[in-house]
PDB file of N, CA, C and O in Angstrom:
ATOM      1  N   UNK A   1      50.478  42.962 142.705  1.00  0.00           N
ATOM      2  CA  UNK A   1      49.205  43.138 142.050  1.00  0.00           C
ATOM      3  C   UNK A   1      49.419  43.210 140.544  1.00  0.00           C
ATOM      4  O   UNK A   1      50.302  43.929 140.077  1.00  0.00           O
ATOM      5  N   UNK A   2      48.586  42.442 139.747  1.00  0.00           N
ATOM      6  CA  UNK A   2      48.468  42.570 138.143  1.00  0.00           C
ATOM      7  C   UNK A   2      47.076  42.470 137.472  1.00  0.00           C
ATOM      8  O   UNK A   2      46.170  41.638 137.518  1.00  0.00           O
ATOM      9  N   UNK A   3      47.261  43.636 136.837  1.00  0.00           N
ATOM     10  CA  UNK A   3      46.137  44.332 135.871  1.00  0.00           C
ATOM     11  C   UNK A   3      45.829  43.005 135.053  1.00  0.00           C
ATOM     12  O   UNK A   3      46.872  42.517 134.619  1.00  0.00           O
ATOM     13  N   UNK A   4      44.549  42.198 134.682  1.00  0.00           N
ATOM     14  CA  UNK A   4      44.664  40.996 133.729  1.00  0.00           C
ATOM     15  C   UNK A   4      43.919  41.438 132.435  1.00  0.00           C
ATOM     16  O   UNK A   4      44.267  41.180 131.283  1.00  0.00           O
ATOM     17  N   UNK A   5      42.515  42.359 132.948  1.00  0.00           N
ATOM     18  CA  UNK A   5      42.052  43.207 131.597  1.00  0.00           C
ATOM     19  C   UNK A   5      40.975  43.981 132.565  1.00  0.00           C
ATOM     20  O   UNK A   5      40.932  43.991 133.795  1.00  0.00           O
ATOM     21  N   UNK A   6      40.225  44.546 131.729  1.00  0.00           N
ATOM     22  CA  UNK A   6      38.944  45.323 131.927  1.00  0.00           C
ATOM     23  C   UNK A   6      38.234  46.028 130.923  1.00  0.00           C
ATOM     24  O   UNK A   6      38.587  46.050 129.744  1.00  0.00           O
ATOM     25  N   UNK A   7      37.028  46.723 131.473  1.00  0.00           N
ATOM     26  CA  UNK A   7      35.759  47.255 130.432  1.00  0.00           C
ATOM     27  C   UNK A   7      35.497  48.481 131.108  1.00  0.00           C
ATOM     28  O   UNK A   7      35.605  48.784 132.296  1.00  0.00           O
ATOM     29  N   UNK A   8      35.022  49.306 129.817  1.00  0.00           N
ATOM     30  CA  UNK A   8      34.696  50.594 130.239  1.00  0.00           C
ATOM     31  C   UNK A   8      33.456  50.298 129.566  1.00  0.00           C
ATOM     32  O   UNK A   8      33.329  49.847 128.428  1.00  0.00           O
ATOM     33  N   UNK A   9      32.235  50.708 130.691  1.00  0.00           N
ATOM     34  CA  UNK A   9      30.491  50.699 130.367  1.00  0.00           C
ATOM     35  C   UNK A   9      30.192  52.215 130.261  1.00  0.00           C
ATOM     36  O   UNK A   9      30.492  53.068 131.096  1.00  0.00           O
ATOM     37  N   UNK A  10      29.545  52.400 129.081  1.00  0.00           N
ATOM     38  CA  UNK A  10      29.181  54.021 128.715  1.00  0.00           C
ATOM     39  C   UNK A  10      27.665  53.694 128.743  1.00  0.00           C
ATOM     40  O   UNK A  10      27.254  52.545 128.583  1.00  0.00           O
ATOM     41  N   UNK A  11      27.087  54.456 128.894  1.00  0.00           N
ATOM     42  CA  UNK A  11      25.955  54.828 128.897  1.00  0.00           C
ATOM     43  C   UNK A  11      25.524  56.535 127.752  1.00  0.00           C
ATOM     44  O   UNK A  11      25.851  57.715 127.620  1.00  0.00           O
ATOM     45  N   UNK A  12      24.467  55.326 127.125  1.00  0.00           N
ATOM     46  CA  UNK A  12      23.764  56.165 125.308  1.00  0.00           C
ATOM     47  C   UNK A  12      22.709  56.252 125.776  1.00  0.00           C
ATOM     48  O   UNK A  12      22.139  55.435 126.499  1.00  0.00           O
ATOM     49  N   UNK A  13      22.280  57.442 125.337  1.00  0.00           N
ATOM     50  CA  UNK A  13      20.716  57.718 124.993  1.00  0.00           C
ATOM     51  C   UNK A  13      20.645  58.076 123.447  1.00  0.00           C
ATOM     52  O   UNK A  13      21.283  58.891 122.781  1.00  0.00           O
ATOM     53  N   UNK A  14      19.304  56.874 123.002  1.00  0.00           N
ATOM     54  CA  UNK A  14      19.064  57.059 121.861  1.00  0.00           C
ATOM     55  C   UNK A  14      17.733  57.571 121.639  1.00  0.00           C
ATOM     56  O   UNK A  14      16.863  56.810 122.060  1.00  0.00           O
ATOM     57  N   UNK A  15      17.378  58.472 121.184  1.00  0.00           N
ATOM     58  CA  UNK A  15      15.591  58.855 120.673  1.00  0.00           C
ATOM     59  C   UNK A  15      14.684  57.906 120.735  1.00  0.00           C
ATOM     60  O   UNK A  15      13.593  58.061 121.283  1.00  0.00           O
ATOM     61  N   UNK A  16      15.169  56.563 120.025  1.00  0.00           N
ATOM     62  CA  UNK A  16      13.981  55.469 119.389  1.00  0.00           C
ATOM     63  C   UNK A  16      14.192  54.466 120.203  1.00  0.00           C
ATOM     64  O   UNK A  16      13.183  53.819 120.485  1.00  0.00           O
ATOM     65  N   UNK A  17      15.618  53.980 120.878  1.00  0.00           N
ATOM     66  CA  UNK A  17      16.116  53.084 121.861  1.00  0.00           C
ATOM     67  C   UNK A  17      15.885  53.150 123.674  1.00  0.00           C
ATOM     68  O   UNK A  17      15.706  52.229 124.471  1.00  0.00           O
ATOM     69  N   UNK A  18      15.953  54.245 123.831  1.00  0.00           N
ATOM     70  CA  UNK A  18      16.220  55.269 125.370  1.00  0.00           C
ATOM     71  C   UNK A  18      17.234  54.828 125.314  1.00  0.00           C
ATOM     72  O   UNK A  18      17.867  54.540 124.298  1.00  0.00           O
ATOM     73  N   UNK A  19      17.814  54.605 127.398  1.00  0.00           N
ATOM     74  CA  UNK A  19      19.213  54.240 126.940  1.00  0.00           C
ATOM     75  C   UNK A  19      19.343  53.105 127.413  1.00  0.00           C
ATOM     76  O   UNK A  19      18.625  52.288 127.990  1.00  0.00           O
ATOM     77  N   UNK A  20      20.909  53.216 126.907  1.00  0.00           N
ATOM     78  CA  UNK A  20      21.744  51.812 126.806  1.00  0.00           C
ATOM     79  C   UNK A  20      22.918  52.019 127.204  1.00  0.00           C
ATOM     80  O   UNK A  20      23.601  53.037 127.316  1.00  0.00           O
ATOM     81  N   UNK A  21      23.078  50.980 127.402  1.00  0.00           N
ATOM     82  CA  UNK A  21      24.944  51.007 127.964  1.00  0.00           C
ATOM     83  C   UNK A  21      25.323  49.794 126.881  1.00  0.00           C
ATOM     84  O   UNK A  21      24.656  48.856 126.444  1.00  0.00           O
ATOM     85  N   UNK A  22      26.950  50.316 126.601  1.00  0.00           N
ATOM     86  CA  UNK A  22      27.694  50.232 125.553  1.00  0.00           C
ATOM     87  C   UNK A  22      29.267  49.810 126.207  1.00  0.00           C
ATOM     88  O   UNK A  22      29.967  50.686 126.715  1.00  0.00           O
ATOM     89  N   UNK A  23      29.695  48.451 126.131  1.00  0.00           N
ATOM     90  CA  UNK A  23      30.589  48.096 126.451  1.00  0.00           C
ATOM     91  C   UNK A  23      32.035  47.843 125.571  1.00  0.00           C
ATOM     92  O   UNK A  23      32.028  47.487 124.392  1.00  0.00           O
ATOM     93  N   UNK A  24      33.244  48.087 126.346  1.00  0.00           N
ATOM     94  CA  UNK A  24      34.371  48.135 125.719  1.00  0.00           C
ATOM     95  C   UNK A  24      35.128  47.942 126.308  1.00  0.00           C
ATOM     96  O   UNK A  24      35.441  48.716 127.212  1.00  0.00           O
ATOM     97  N   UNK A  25      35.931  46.531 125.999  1.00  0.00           N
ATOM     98  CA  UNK A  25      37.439  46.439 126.650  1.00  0.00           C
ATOM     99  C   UNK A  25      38.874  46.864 126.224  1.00  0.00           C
ATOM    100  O   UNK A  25      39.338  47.056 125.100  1.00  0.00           O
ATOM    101  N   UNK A  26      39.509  46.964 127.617  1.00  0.00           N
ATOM    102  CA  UNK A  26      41.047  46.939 127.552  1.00  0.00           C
ATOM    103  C   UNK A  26      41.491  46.447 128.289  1.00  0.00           C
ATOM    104  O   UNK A  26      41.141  46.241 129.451  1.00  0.00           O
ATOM    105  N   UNK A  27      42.906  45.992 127.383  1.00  0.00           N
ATOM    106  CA  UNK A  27      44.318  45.293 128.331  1.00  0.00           C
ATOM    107  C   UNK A  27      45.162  46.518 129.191  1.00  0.00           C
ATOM    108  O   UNK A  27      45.691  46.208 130.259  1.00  0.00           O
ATOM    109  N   UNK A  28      45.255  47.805 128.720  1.00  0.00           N
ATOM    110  CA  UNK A  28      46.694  48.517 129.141  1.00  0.00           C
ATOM    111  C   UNK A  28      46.130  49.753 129.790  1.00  0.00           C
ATOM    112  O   UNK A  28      44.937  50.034 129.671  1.00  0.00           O
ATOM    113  N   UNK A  29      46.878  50.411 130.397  1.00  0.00           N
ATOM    114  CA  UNK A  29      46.477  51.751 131.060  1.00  0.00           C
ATOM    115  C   UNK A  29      46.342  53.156 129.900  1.00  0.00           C
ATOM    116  O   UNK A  29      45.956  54.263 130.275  1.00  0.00           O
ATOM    117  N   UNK A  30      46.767  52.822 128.375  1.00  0.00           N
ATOM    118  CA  UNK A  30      47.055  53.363 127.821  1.00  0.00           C
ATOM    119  C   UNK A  30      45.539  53.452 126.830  1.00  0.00           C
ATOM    120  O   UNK A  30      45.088  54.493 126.352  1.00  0.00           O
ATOM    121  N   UNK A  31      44.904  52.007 126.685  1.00  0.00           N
ATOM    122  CA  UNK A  31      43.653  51.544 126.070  1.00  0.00           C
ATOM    123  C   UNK A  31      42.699  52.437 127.193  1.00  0.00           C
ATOM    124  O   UNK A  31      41.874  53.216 126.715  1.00  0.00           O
ATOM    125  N   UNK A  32      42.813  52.321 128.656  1.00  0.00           N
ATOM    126  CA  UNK A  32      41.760  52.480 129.243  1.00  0.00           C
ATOM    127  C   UNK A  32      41.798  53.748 129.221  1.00  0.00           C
ATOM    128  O   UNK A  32      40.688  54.263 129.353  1.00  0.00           O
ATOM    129  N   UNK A  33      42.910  54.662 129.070  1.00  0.00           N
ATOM    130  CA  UNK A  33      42.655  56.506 128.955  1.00  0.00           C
ATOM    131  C   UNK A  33      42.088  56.745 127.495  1.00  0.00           C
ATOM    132  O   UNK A  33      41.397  57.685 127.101  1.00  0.00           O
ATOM    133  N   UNK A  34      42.563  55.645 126.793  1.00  0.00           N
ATOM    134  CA  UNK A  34      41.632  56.267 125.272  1.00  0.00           C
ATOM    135  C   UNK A  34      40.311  55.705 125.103  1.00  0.00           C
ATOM    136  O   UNK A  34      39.682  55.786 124.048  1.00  0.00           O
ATOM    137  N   UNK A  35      39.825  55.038 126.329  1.00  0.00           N
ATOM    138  CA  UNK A  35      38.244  54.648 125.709  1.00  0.00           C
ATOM    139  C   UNK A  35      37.928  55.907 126.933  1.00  0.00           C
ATOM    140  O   UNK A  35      36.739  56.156 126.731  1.00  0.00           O
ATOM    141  N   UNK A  36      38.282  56.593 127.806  1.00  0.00           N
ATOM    142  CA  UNK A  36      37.352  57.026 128.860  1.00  0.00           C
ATOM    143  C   UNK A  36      37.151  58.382 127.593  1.00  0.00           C
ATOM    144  O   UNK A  36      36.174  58.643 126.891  1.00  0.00           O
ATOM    145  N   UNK A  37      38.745  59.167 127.693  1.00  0.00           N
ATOM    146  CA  UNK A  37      38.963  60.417 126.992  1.00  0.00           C
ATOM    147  C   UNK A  37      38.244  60.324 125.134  1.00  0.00           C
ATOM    148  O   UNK A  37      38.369  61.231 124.311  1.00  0.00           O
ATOM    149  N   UNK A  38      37.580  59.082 124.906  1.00  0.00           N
ATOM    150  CA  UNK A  38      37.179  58.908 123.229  1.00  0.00           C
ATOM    151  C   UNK A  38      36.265  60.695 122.968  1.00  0.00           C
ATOM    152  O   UNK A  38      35.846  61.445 123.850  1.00  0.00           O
ATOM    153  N   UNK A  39      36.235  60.820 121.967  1.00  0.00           N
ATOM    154  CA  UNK A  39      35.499  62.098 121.802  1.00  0.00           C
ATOM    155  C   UNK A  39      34.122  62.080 121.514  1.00  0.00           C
ATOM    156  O   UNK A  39      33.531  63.143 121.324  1.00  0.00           O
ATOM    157  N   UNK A  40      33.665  61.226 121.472  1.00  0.00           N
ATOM    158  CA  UNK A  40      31.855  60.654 120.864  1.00  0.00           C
ATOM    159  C   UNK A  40      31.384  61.264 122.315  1.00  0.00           C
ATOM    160  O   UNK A  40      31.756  60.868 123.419  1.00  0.00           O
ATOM    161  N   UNK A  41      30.463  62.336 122.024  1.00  0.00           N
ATOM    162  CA  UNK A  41      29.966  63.348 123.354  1.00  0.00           C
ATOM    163  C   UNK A  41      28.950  62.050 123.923  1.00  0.00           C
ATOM    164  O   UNK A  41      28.915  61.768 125.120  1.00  0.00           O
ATOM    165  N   UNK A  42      28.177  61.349 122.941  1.00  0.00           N
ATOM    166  CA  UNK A  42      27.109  60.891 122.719  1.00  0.00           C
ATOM    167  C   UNK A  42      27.521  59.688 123.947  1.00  0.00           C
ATOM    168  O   UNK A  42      26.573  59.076 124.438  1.00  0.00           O
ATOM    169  N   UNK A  43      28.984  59.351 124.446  1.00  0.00           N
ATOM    170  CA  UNK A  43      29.011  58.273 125.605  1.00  0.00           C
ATOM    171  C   UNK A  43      29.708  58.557 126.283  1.00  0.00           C
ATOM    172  O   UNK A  43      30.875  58.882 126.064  1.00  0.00           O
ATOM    173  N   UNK A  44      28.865  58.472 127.779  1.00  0.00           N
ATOM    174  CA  UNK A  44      29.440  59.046 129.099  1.00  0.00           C
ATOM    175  C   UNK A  44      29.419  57.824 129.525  1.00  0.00           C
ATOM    176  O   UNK A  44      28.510  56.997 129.586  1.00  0.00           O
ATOM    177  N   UNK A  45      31.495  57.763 130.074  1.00  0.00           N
ATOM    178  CA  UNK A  45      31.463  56.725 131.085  1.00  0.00           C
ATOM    179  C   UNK A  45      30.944  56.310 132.040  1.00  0.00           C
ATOM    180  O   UNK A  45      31.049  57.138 132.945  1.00  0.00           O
ATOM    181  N   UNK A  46      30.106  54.920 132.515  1.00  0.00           N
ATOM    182  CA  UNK A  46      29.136  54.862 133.326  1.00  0.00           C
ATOM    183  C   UNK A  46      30.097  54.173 134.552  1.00  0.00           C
ATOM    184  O   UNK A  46      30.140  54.478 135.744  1.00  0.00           O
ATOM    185  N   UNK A  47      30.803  53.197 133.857  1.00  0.00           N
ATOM    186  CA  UNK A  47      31.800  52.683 135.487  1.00  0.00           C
ATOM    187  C   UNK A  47      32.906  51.928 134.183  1.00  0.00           C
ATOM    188  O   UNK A  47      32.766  51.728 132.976  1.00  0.00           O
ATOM    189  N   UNK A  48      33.717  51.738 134.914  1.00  0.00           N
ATOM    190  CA  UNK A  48      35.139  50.782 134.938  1.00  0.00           C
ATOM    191  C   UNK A  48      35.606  49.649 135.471  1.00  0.00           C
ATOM    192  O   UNK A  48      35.949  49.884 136.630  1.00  0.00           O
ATOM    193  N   UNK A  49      35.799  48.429 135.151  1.00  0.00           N
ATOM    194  CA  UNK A  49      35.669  47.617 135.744  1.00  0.00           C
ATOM    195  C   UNK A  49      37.171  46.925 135.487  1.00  0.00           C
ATOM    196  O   UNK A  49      37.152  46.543 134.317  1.00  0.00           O
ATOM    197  N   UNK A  50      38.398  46.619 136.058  1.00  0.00           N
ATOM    198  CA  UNK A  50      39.335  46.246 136.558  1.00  0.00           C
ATOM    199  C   UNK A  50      39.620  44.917 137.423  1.00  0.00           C
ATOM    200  O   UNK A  50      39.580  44.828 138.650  1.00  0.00           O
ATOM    201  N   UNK A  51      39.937  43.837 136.424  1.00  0.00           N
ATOM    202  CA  UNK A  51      40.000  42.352 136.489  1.00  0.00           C
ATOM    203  C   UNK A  51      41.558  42.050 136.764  1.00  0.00           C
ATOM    204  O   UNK A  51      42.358  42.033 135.828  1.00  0.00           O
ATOM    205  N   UNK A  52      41.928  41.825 138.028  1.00  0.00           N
ATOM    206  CA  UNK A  52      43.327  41.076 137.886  1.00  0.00           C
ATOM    207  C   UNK A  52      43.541  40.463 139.555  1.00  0.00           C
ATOM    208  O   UNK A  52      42.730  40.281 140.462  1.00  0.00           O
ATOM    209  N   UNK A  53      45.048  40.252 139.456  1.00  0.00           N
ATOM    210  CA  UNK A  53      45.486  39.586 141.231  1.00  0.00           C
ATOM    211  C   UNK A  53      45.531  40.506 141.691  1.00  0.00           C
ATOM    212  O   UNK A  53      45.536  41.674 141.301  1.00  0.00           O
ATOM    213  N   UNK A  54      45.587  39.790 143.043  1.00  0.00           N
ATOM    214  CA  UNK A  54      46.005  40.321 144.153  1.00  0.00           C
ATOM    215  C   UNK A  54      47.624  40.095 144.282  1.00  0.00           C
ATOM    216  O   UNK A  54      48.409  39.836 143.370  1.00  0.00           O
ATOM    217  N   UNK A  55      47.929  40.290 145.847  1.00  0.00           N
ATOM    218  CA  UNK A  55      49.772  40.181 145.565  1.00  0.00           C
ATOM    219  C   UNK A  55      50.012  38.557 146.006  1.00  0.00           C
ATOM    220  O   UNK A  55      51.187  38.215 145.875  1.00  0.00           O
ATOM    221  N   UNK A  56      48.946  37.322 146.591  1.00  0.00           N
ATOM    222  CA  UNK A  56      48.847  36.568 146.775  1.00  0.00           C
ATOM    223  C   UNK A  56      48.333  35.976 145.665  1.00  0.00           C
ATOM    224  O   UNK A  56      48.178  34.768 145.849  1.00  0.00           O
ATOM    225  N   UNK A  57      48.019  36.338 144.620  1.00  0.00           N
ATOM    226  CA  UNK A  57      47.654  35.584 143.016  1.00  0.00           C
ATOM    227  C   UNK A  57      45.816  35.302 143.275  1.00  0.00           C
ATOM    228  O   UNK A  57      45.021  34.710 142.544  1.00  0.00           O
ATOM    229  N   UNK A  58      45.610  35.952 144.525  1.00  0.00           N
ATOM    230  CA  UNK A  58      43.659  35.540 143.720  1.00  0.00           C
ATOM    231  C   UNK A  58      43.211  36.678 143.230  1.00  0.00           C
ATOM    232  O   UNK A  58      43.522  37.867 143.312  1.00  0.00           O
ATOM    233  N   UNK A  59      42.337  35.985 142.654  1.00  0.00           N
ATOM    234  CA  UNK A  59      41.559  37.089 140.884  1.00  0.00           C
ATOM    235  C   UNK A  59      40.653  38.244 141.846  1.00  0.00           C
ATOM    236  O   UNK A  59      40.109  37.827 142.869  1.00  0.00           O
ATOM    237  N   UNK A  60      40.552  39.393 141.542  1.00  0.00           N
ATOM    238  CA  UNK A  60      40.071  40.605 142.409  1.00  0.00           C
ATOM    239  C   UNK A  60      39.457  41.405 141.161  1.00  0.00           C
ATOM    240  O   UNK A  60      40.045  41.574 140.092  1.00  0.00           O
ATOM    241  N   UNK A  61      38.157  41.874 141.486  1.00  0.00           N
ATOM    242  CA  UNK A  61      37.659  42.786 140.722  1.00  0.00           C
ATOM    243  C   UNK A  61      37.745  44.050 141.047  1.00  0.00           C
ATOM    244  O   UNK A  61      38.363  44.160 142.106  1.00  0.00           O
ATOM    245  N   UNK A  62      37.360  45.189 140.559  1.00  0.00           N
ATOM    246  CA  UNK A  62      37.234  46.552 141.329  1.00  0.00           C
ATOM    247  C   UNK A  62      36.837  47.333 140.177  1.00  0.00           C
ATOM    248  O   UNK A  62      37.493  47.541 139.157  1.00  0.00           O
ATOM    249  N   UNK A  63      35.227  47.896 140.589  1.00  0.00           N
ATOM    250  CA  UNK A  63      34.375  48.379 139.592  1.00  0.00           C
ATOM    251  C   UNK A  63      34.284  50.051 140.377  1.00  0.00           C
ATOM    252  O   UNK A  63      33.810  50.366 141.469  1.00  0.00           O
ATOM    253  N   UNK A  64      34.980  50.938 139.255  1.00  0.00           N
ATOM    254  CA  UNK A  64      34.863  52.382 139.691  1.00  0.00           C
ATOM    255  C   UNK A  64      33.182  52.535 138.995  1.00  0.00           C
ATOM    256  O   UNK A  64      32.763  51.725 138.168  1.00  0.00           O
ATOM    257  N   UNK A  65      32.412  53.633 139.470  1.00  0.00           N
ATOM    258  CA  UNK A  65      31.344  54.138 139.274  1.00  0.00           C
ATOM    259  C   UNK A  65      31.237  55.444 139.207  1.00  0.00           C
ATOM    260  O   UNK A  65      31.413  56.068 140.253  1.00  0.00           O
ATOM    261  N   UNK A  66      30.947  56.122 138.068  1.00  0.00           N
ATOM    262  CA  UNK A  66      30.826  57.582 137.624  1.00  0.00           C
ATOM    263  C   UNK A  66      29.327  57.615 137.691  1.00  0.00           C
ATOM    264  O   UNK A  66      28.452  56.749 137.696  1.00  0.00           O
ATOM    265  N   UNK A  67      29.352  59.322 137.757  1.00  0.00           N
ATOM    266  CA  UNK A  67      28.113  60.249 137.771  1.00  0.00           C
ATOM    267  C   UNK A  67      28.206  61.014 136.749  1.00  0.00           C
ATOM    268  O   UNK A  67      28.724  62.068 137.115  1.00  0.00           O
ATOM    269  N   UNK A  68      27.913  61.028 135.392  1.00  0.00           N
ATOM    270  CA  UNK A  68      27.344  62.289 134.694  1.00  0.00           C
ATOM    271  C   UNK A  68      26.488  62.963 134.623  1.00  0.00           C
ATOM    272  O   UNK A  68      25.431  62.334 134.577  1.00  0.00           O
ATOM    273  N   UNK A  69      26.338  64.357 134.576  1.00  0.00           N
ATOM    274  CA  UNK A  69      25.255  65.054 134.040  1.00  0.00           C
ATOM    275  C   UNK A  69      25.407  66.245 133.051  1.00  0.00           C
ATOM    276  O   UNK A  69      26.104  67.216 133.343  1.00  0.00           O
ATOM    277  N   UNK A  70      24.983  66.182 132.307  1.00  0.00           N
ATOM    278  CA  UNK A  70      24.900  67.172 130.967  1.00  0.00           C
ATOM    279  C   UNK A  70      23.682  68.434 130.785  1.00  0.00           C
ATOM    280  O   UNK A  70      22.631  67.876 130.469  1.00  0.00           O
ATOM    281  N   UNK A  71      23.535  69.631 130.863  1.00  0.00           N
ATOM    282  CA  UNK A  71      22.894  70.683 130.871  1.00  0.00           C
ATOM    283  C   UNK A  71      22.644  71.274 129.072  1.00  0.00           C
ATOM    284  O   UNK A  71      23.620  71.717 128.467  1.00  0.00           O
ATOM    285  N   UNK A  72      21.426  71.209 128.471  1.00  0.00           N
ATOM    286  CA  UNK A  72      21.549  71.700 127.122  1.00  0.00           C
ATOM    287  C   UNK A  72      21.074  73.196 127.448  1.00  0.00           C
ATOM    288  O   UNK A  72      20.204  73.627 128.204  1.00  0.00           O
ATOM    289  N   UNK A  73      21.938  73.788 126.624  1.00  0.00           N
ATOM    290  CA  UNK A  73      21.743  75.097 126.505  1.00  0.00           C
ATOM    291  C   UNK A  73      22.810  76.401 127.942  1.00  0.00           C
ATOM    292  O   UNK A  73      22.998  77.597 128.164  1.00  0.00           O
ATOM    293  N   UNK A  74      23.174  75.024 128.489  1.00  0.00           N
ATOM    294  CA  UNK A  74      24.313  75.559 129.622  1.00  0.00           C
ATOM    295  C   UNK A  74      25.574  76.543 129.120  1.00  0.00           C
ATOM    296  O   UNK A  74      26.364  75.937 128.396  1.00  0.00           O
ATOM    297  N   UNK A  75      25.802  77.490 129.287  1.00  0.00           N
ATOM    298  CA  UNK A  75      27.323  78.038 129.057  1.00  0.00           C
ATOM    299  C   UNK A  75      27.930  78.142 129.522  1.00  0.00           C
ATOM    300  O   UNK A  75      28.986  78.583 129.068  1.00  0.00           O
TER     301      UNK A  75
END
């Protein structure tokens, strides 16, 4: 099996926009822990999406899917 690239989809809420999802790729396992872990509160990973072979060489996708939820005024 080989990793070929992928995207991390965040999901924004803007005041004047509502929301949006906000896309970003990576090649390495190293890119994809620094876009999930980025510090901008303002984007919660929405899914992950993971483009490469199989161990027979055909192209395979595999889209993880997150749940956030955020509480204001929570402690």
């Amino acid at each position: 099996m080989q990793v070929k690239k992928g995207t991390v989809i965040y999901r924004h809420w803007d005041q004047q926009e509502g929301l949006n999802e906000i896309a970003r790729s990576f090649k390495t396992l190293d890119d994809l822990f620094g876009l999930c872990l980025q510090s901008d509160e303002r984007l919660l990973v929405e899914r992950v999406i993971v483009e490469g072979l199989n161990e027979q060489g055909d192209h395979r996708t595999v889209t993880l899917v997150f749940q956030s939820i955020s509480i204001e005024g929570a402690e």
